[in-house]
Each structure stands twice: as structure tokens, then as C-alpha cells.
C-alpha positions as CSV (number, residue, x, y, z in Angstrom):
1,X,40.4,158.5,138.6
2,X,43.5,159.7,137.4
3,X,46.5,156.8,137.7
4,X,49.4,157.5,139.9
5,X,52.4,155.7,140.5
6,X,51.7,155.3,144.1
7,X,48.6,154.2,144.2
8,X,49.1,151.4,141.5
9,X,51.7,150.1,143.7
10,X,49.4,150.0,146.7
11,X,47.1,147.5,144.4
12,X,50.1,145.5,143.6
13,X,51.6,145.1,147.2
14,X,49.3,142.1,148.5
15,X,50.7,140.2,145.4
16,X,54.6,140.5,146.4
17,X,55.8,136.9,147.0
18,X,53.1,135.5,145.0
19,X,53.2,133.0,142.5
20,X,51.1,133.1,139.1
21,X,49.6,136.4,139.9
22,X,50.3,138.6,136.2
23,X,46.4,137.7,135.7
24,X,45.1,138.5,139.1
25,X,47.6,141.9,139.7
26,X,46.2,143.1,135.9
27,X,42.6,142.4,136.9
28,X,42.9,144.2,140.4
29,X,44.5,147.2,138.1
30,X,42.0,147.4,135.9
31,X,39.2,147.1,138.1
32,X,40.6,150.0,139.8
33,X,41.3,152.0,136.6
34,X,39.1,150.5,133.9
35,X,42.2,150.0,131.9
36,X,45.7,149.2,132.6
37,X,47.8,152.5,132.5
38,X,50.6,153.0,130.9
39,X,52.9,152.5,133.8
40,X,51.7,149.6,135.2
41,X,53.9,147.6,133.6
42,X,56.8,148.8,135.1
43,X,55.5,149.2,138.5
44,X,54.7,145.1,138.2
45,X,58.4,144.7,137.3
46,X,59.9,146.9,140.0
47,X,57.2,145.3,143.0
48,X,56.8,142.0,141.9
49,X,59.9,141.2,139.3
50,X,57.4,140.1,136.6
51,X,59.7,141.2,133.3
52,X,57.3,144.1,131.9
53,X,57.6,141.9,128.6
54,X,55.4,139.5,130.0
55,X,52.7,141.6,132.0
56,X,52.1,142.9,129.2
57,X,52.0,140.0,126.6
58,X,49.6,138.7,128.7
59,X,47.5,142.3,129.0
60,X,47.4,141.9,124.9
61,X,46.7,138.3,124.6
62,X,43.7,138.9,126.7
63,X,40.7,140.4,125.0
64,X,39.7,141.4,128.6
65,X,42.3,143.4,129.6
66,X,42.3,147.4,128.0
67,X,45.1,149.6,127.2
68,X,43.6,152.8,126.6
69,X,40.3,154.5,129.3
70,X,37.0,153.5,128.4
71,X,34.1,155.3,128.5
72,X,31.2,154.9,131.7
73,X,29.6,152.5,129.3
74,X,30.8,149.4,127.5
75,X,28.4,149.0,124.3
76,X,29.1,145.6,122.9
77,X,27.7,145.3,119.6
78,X,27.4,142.2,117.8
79,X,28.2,140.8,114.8
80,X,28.2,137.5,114.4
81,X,26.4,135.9,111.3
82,X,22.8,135.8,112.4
83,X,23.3,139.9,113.5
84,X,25.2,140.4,110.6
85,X,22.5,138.7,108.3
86,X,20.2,140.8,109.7
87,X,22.1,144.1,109.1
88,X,24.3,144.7,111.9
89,X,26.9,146.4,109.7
90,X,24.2,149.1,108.8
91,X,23.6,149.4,112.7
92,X,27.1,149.4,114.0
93,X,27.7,152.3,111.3
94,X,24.8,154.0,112.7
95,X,26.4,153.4,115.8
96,X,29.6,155.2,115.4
97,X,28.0,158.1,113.6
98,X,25.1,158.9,116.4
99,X,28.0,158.8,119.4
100,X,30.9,160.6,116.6
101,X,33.4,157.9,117.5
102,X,36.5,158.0,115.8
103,X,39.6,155.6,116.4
104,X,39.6,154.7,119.0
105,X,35.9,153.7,119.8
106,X,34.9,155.8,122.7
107,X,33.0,159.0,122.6
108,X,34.1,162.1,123.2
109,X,32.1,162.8,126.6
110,X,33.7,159.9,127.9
111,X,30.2,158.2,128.5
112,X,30.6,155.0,125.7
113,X,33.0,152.8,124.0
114,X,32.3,150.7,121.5
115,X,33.7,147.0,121.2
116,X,32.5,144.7,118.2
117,X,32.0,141.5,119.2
118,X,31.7,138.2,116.9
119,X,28.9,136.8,119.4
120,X,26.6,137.6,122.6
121,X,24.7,134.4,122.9
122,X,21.5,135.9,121.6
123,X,20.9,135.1,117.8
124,X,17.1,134.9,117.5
125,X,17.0,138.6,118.8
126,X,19.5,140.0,115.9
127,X,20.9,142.2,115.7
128,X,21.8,142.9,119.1
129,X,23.4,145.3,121.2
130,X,24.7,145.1,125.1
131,X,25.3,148.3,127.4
132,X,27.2,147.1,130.5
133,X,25.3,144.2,131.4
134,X,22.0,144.7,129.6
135,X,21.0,143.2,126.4
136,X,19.0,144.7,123.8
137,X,17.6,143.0,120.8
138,X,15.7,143.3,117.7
139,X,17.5,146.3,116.9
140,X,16.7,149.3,114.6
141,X,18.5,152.4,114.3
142,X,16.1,154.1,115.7
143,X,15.7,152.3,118.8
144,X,19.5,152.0,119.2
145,X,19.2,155.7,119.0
146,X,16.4,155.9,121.9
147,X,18.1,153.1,124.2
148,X,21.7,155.3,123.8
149,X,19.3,158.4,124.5
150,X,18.0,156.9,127.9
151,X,22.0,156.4,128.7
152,X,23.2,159.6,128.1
153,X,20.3,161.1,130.4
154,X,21.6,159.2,133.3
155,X,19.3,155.8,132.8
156,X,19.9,152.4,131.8
């Protein structure tokens, strides 16, 4: 979905009188949008006289908040020191060379970015990979390839 204007400041309206909303206003943006467009920031001065300065400090202190659209599927691929012993580097290379991503890290069909993490929580399946909310472990670069595959043929 394209952003517009208007509609952003449909999402922002139940917040007007609000207290100690930047947080909840950016998260009912992005959920909307997958990122936070451009113009959002101004819109959250002009509705809710939040000084654009600080919705956006807060959208870039916040590793969960995105500045730029992301791609149908969020692969988050580890490397933390057990994945990274166990040659993550090689896989996350492999990575960006089977989906042709180039800064930034989503694909050019719009189906996958690709967000290195430092940890998922899963060390004694290294090196691991998640796509949305579904891990997958023991990794080689061919099954990473296979997994991606199932993806981009409409699975997952």
C-alpha cells in the first residue's frame, strides 16, 4: 500500500490528546505500512505536536521501527558466536548472493529483506536463519537455498 498523507493521519487521529504515544502512533504506522514513511514525521507534528525531532529519534533508537519498505518476508539471519563459529558469515554471503541484495538488504521482487541479527535464541541449531516467524536451523547453503525456494513459490 502506497502511503498517503491522508490516510496516515486517519491512523494518527485516536492519538490526539494523548500522552506518551510517539511509541504507540509509530507502531500503528508501521503496522499499517511495514515502515514508517517518509512523511510521517511531520504529520505526527502537525496532529499531535510531537516535534518531528523526536518521533523520529525515537523511530532510530528503536531497532524495531524501519525507515525504508521491506520486503513480504523478514529473513533474520544470525550471527551470534555459536552461528558464527559455525560459519554463518559463509551463509549470510550466500544469502545476499542467491536473493542479489545490494544496499539496502531487500530483494528486488520485493519478497525478502535481510536483517543480521547478533542472536535468535537458538545456538545448538547454528547457524540459523528465521523467515517471519519460523525458525530454521542446522543450516547449509543448500538448504537455505531450498527453504528461500519454498518462499518464493508462495510457501512457508
Amino acid at each position: 500500500m502506497k502511503p498517503k498523507a491522508k490516510d496516515i493521519r486517519e491512523i494518527v487521529a485516536p492519538f490526539k490528546g494523548d500522552r506518551g504515544v510517539t511509541i504507540p502512533v509509530l507502531q500503528a504506522i508501521q503496522n499499517v505500512y511495514g515502515y514508517l514513511p517518509p512523511e510521517t514525521f511531520s504529520i505526527i507534528e502537525d496532529e499531535l505536536g510531537i516535534p518531528s525531532s523526536v518521533s523520529y529519534g525515537v523511530a532510530t533508537f528503536y531497532s524495531q521501527f524501519r525507515l525504508r519498505p521491506v520486503g513480504k518476508h523478514i529473513i533474520k539471519a544470525c550471527d551470534g558466536t555459536a552461528c558464527h563459529v559455525r560459519g554463518s558469515q559463509t551463509l549470510l554471503s550466500s544469502i545476499k548472493d542467491h536473493l542479489d541484495l545490494k544496499d539496502p538488504e531487500s530483494s528486488n521482487d520485493g519478497l525478502f529483506t535481510l536483517e543480521i541479527v547478533a542472536c535468535l535464541g537458538c545456538c545448538s541449531l547454528a547457524p540459523v536463519m528465521m523467515i517471519d516467524d519460523v525458525t530454521y536451523g542446522n543450516l547449509t547453503i543448500e538448504k537455505m537455498k531450498e527453504i528461500i525456494m519454498t518462499y518464493r513459490k508462495g510457501g512457508g
